[in-house]
N, C-alpha and C positions, 0 to 999 in steps of 0.2 A: 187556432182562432175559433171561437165562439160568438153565434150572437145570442146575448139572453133577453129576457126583458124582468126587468125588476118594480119592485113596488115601493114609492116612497113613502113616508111616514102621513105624508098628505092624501094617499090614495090613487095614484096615477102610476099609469103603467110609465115605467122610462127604460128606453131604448140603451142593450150598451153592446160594447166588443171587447170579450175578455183574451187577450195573447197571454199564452202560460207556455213559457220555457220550458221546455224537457226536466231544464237539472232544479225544476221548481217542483219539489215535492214535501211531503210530509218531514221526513226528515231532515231535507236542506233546503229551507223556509227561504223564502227571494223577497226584498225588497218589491214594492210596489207602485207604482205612479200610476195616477190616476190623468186622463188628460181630457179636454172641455174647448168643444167649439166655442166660435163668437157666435153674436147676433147674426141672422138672416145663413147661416150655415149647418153644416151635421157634423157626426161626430166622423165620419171618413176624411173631412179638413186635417183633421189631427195624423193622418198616415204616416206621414215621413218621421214626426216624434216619436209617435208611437210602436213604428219597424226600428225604428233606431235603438229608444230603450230598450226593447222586448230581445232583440239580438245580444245585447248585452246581460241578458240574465233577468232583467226586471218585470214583473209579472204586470199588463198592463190593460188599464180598464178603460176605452173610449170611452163616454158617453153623450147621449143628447138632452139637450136642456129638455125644457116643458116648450110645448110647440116645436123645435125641432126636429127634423129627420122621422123617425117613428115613435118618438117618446109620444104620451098620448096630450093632446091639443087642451088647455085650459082656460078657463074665463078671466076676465082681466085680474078680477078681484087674484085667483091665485095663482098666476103666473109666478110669483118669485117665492111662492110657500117651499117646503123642503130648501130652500138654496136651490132654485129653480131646479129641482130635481136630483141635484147635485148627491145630495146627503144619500141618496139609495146605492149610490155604488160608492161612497164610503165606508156605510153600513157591511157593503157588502164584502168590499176588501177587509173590513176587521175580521171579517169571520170564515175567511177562506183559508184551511187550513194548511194551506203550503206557501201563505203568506206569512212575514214577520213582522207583524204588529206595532213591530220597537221601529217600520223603517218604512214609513207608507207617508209618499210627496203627491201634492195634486200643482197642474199646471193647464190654467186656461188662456187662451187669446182673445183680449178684448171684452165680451160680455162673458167669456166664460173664464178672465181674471174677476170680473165681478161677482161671480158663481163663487168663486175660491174664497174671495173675501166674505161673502156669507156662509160658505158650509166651515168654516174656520170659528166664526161666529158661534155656530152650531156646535164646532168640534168642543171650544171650551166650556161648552153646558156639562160636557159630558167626565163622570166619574175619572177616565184613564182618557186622554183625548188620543188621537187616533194618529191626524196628520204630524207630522214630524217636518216637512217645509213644503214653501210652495214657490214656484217660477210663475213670474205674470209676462205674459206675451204680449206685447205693446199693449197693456194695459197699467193701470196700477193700485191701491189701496183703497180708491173710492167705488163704492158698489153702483151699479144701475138705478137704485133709491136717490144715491147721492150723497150716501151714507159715510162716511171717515172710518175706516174699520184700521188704520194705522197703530195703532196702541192694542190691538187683539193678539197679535203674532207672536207675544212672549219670549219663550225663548227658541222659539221657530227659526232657521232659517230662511231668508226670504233675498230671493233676485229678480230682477225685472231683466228684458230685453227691450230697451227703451231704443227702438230704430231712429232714426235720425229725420227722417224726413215723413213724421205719422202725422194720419189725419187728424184723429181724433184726439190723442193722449198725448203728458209731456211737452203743454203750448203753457206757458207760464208767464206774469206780467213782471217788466221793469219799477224802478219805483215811483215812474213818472205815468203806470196805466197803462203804458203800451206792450203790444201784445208779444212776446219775445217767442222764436221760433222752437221745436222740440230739439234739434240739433245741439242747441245750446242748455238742454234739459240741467246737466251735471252742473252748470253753476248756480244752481237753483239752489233757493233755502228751502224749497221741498226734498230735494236730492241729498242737499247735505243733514235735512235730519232725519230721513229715509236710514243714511248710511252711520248717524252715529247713535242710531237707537233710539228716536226720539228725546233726546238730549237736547235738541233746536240747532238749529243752522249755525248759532253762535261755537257749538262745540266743534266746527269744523274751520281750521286756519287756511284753510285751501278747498280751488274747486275738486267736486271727485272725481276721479281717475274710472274712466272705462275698463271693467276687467278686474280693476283692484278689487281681493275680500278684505272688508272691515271688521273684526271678528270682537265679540264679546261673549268671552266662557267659552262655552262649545260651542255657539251660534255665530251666523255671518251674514254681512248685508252686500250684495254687491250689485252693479247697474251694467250691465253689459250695453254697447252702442253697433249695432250696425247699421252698415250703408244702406238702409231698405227703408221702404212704406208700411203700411199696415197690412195689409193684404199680403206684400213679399213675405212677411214673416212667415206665411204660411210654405213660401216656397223656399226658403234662403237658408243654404248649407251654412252659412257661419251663423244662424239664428240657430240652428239644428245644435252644433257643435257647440253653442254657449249651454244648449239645455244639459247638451250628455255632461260635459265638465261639471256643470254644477250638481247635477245629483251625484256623479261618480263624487265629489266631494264631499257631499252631506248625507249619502244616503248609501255610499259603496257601491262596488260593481260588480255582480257575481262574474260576469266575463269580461274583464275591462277591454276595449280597441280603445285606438287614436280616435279624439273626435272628427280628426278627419276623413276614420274611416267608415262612411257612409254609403249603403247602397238603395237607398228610397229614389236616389233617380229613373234604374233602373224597371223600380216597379210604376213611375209616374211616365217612362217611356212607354213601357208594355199599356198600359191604361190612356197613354196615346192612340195607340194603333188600335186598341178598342173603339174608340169613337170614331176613328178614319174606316175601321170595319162597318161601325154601325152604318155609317154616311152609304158606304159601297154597296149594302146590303139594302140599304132602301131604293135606293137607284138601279140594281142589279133585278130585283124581287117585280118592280115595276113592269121592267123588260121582258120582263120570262114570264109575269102572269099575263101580257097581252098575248100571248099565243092560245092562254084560256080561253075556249069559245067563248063563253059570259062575257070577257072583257074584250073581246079578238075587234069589240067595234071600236072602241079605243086606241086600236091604231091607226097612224098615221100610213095614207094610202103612198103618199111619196113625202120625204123629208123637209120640212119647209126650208128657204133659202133666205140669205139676210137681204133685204130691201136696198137697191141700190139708190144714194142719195146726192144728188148731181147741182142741186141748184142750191144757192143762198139760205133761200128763203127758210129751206128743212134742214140745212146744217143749223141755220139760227135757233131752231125749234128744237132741234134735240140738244146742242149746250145749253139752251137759254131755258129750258127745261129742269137739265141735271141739276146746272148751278141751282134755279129756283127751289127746289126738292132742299137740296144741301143747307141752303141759308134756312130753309124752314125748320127742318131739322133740328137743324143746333137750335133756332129762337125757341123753337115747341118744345124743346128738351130743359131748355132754363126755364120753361113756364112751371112746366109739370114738375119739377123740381122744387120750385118756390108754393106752386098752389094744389097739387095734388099728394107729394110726401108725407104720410104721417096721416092718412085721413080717409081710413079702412073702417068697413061697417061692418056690422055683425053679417051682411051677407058677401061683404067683400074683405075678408079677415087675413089678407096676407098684402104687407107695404109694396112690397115690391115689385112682384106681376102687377098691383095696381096701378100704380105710378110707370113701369114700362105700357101695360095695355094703353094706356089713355095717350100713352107718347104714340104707340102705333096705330090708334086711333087717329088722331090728329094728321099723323101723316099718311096714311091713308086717305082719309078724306081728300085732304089736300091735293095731294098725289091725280084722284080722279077728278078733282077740279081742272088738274095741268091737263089732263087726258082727255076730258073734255072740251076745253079750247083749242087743244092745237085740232082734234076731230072736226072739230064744227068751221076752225077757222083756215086750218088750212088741208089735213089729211082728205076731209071728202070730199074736194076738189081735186086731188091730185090722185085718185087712185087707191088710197087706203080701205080696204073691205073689211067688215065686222066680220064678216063668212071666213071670206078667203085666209085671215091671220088666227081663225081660232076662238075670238070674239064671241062670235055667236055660236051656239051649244043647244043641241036639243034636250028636254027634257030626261028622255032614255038612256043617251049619252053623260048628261048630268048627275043621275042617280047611282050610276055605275062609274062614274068616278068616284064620287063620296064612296063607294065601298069598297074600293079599290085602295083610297085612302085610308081608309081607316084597316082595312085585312092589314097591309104593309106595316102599318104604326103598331097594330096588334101584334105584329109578328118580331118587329121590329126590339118592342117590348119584355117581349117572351126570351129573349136571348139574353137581353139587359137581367129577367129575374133568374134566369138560367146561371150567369157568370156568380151572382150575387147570393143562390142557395148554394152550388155547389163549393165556391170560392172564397166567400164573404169579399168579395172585390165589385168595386163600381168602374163606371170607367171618366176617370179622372186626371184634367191635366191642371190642377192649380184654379183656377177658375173656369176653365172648359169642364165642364161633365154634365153624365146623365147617372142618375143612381135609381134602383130600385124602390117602386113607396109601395106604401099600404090604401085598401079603396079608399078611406076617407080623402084621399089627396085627388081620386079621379073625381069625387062629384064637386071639388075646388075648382079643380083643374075647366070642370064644364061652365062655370061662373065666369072664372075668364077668355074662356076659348073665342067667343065674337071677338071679345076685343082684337086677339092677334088675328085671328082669319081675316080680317079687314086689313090691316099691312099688311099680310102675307100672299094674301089673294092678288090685292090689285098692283103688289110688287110684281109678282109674276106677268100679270097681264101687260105691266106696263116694260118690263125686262123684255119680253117676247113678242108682242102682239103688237108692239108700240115702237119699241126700241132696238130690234133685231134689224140691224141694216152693216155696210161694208165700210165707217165712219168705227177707226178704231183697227181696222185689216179686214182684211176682201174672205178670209177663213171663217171669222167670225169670232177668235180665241180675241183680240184686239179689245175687241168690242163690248164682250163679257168681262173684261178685266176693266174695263172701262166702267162697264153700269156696276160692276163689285165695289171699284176705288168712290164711285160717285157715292153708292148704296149709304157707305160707308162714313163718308169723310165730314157730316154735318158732327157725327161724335169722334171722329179722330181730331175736329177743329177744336171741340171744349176741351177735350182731355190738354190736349195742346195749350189751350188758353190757361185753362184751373192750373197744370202743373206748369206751366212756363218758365215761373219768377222763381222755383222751386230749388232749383241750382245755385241762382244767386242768393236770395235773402234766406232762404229756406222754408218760404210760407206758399201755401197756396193764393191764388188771385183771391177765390171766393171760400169761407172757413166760417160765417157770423152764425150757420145756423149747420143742425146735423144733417139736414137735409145735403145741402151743399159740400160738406165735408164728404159723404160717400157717393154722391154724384157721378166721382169721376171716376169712381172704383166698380160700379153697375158698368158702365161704359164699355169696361175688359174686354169680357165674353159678348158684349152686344156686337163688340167692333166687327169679331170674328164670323161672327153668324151673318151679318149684315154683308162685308163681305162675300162669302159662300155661297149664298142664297140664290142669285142670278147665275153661278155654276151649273146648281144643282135643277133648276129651273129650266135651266136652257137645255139642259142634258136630256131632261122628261119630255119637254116641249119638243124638240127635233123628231123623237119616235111617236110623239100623238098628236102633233098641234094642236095640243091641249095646255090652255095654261095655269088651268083649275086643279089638275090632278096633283103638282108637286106643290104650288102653295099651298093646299089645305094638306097635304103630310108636313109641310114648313110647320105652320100653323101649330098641328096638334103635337109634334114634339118639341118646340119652342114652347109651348104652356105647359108642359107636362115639367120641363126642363125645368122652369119657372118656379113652379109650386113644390115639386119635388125638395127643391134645392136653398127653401128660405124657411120666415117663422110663419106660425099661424098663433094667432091669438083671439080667441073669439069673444067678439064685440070688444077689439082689441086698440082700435082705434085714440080712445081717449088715454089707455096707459101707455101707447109709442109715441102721443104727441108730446105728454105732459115729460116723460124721461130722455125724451130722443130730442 
């Protein structure tokens, strides 16, 4: 593995990862697949395809869009120039000489099937064209423009991976307007003139068959269906297995296996234990730099204890609390969903930290609204001290947490570009990770930073300083799983709600707009973190009754995590409203 960076016809650097087989040489030229993140992703989403083909003999080129991952960042205007970037490692597989030319497939998911469908565009401008078929991962024929590119693919092979229960692709109407689920995609007269070559729906006597090739000449159309979402496609062995079969069949297999022989788990396990390392190592690094003089005043003189909480009145205050937190939660999360999505400025140029910041905004805020009522109404009547829980911080102590803070995250960092130059590995579990950027993503990363230090902050204060009591078990383990499941559960209530009806009808609750469609997919990794968070909080808080020090390390790898791991589109705002 390689990482290069190439240059597209448009001028932009774009990021890629070239896997070259051993038995791919000069002399015994390898087939090539080329593969392509969605929106708000990089090109490491594409792992498990890309370990799969590459074991198989095929020589395989990740790449990242424009704004993605490290591809370099572009103005709205050229955002989808080159085939958003796409065309530089087509280019570039033409000309690699232990490639075969006559056998080079590209496969995107999502916005990077609508990549496919433009550099396809692109490929028949050209003299000899290049791609020879393409796989769309719950995507299909219409580009990000909106563009119809069905009638380009010639005499191309061409398959989709139409999953059955996707947000976004594969929702198609009855002939009464109403809106018919993706599961039910195949009996479509998209699907059926998909599969008989653009002939129209009338050339097919029946709905299509999952699985089946439709073949004409040498080419073939087929619709593979799995049991998955849109996001699972990223993680789903039979989505995996419909890709190998289909290039093994249009493009050969210098080493053919079973498609069901697949070992990307493997590596999504190890890239597990990456992130439980990193977790251990911020929390470990903490511990052991308090023995630093410089820091040694940031321990804790004896271990704080949970609050024991004996009358009415403070059970009522801390459920009537959590609940209140919860309910708010989910409401602020469909706010900023409906009125923040899609509405990024040239100084706030990435959808997604924006729309999470302003969620953790809001509940923040909130959060120390609760915190200052139950204070005033009933804690400083009964004993609650700003001192005594950690609250109150002197200045000295304050400065020397923020550096304490940030050395950890620094360091924390450094192991992340460490696994990542000597490796080319992030640590990734499907939508859990952290991956390596480039500076332009730290002075992002600084734009949003208040936003989360505000959740993250006065989560902590309120986890520990507030909420540390024997209400949950007298150890204190009860209790923390308690404020984790609370943290938590105002977005395990939407995911809940969106996916419900999902098993029966096969549609989500809420779909009228994009925002809404990926909603519940942002949700995944928040659930996880939101969880954790009170864990990892309470762990730091016991050795410093401090509750400043582990939110703002929350804080600064939660935005890093953020920015790292989505698009950037500068002054980017008006072209994700008008296409998203």
């Amino acid at each position: 593995m390689k990482e290069l960076k190439l240059m597209d016809p448009s001028g932009y650097a774009v990021s890629a990862l070239l896997y070259r087989p051993d038995t791919a040489t000069v002399e015994n030229k390898a087939p090539c697949i080329i593969t392509v993140e969605g929106w708000y992703n990089n090109k490491e989403m594409q792992d498990l395809y890309s370990v799969e083909y590459a074991r198989r003999g095929y020589v395989v080129v990740a790449v990242d869009m424009h704004g993605h991952g490290n591809t370099d960042n572009t103005p709205a205007a050229d955002l989808y120039s080159s085939a958003v970037g796409v065309e530089a490692a087509v280019q570039m597989a033409g000309n690699l000489p232990y490639v075969d030319t006559q056998r080079i497939g590209i496969t995107g998911h999502s916005s990077g099937g609508a990549a496919s469908n433009m550099v396809v565009a692109l490929d028949n401008q050209r003299k000899t064209p290049l791609i020879s078929a393409v796989l769309f991962q719950a995507a299909t024929w219409v580009d990000d423009l909106g563009e119809d590119h069905s009638a380009d693919f010639g005499d191309r092979s061409v398959g989709i991976i139409a999953d059955r229960y996707d947000e976004f692709f594969f929702w198609t109407q009855d002939a009464q307007g109403n809106d018919v689920a993706p599961r039910d995609f195949l009996k479509s007269d998209d699907a059926k003139n998909f599969v008989s070559f653009n002939k129209g729906a009338q050339a097919m006597t029946q709905d299509v068959q999952a699985g089946q090739y439709y073949e004409n000449g040498d080419a073939f159309r087929v619709i593979y269906q799995p049991n998955c979402t849109h996001p699972w496609v990223h993680f789903s062995a039979e989505s995996v297995g419909n890709g190998v079969n289909f290039f093994e069949k249009v493009l050969g297999a210098p080493n053919p296996l079973p498609a069901s022989n697949q070992v990307w788990q493997w590596k999504a396990a190890f890239n597990f234990l990456g992130l439980v390392g990193i977790v251990m190592f911020l929390l470990s690094f903490v511990v052991v730099a308090l023995d630093i003089p410089y820091f040694h005043i940031l321990r804790a003189s004896e271990q704080p204890q949970p609050a024991q909480v004996k009358d009415l009145s403070g059970k009522l205050w801390f459920w009537g609390s959590l609940a209140a937190c919860a309910v708010f939660s989910l409401a602020s999360y469909m706010w900023v969903i409906q009125n923040v999505y899609s509405k990024t400025t040239k100084l706030f140029t990435q959808t997604g930290p924006l729309t999470m910041g302003v969620w953790c905004v809001l509940n923040g805020v909130f959060a120390l609204a609760v915190l200052a009522a139950y204070y005033f109404f009933y804690g400083k009547k009964n004993g609650f001290s700003p001192a005594g829980s950690g609250l109150a911080i002197s200045p000295q102590k304050l400065w020397r947490t923020v550096v304490l803070a940030m050395l950890t995250c620094g360091l924390a960092f450094l192991i992340l570009f460490f696994a990542d130059y000597f490796f080319q590995t992030d640590f990734r579990l499907w939508v859990l990770t952290m991956k390596a950027f480039e500076a332009d993503k730290v002075l992002i990363g600084l734009r949003y930073l208040p936003l989360f230090l505000i959740f993250y902050v006065v989560n902590s204060v309120a986890v520990n300083c507030f909420n540390y009591n024997t209400i949950g078990g007298r150890k204190g383990w009860g209790n923390t799983v308690l404020l984790g499941l609370f943290n938590a559960l105002g977005a395990i209530a939407f995911v809940a709600l969106q996916y419900g009806s999902a098993p029966g009808n096969g549609m989500l609750r809420w779909y009228s707009t994009e925002g809404w469609r990926i909603s519940g997919i942002w949700l995944y990794p928040a659930i996880v973190y939101l969880f954790i968070t009170p864990f990892m909080t309470r762990y730091i808080y016991k050795k410093t009754r401090n509750p400043y020090l582990c939110g703002i390390i929350n804080a600064i790898i939660i935005t890093m995590l953020c920015v790292a791991n989505t698009t950037t589109v500068l002054g980017g705002g008006a072209v994700v409203a008008a296409n998203y």
